[in-house]
C-alpha distance (Angstrom), angle and dihedral (degrees) to the residues before:
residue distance angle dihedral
X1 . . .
X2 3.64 . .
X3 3.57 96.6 .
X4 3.99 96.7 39.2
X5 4.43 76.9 65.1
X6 2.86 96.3 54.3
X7 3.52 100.9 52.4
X8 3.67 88.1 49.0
X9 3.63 87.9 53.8
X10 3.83 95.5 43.2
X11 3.99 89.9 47.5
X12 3.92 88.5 49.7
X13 3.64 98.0 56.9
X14 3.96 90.9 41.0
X15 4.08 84.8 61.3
X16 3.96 86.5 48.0
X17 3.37 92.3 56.6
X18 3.65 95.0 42.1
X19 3.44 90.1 63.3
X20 3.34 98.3 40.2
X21 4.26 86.2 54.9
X22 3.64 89.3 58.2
X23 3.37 102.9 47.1
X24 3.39 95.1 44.8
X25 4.16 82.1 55.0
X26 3.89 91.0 46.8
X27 4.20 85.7 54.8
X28 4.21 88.7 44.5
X29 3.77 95.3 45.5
X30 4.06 91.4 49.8
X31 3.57 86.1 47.8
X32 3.99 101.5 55.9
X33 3.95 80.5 39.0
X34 4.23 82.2 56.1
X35 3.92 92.3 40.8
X36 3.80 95.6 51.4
X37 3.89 93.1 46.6
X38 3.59 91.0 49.4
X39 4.13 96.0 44.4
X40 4.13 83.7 53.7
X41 3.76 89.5 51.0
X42 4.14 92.7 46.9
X43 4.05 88.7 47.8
X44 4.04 89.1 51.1
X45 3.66 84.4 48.9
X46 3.64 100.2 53.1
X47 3.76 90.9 43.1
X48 3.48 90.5 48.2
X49 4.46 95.1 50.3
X50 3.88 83.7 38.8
X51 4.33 88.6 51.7
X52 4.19 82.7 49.8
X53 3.84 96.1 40.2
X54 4.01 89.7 57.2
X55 3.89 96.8 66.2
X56 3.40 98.2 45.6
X57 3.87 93.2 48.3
X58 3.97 90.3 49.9
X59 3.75 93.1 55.3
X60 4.12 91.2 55.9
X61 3.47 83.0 62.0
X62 3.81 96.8 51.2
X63 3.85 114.9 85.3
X64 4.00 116.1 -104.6
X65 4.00 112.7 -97.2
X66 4.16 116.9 -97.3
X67 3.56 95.2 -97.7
X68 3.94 95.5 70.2
């Protein structure tokens, strides 16, 4: 009897943690899903700043008008 318990028992806490395994996975695949959205946002940005950056760097290089 006391080893039919403690199968029981043993098989309880395996379900536990079976759960507990997949939702931690749910919660880690929603997070690389997060990650990855967010690293494609941060490249548009930095393409985007570099895009602005370019015309203001090519008119340092342009002599100033007559009047100055």
């Amino acid at each position: 009897m006391d080893l039919e318990l403690r199968v029981m028992d043993l098989e309880t806490r395996l379900a536990f943690q079976d759960d507990t395994i997949q939702t931690l996975n749910d919660v880690l695949v929603e997070q690389q899903r997060i990650m990855e959205r967010l690293q494609l946002q941060l490249r548009a940005l930095a393409k985007r700043q570099e895009e602005m950056q370019v015309p203001m760097d090519a008119g340092e290089d342009e002599a100033p008008p007559p009047h100055y």
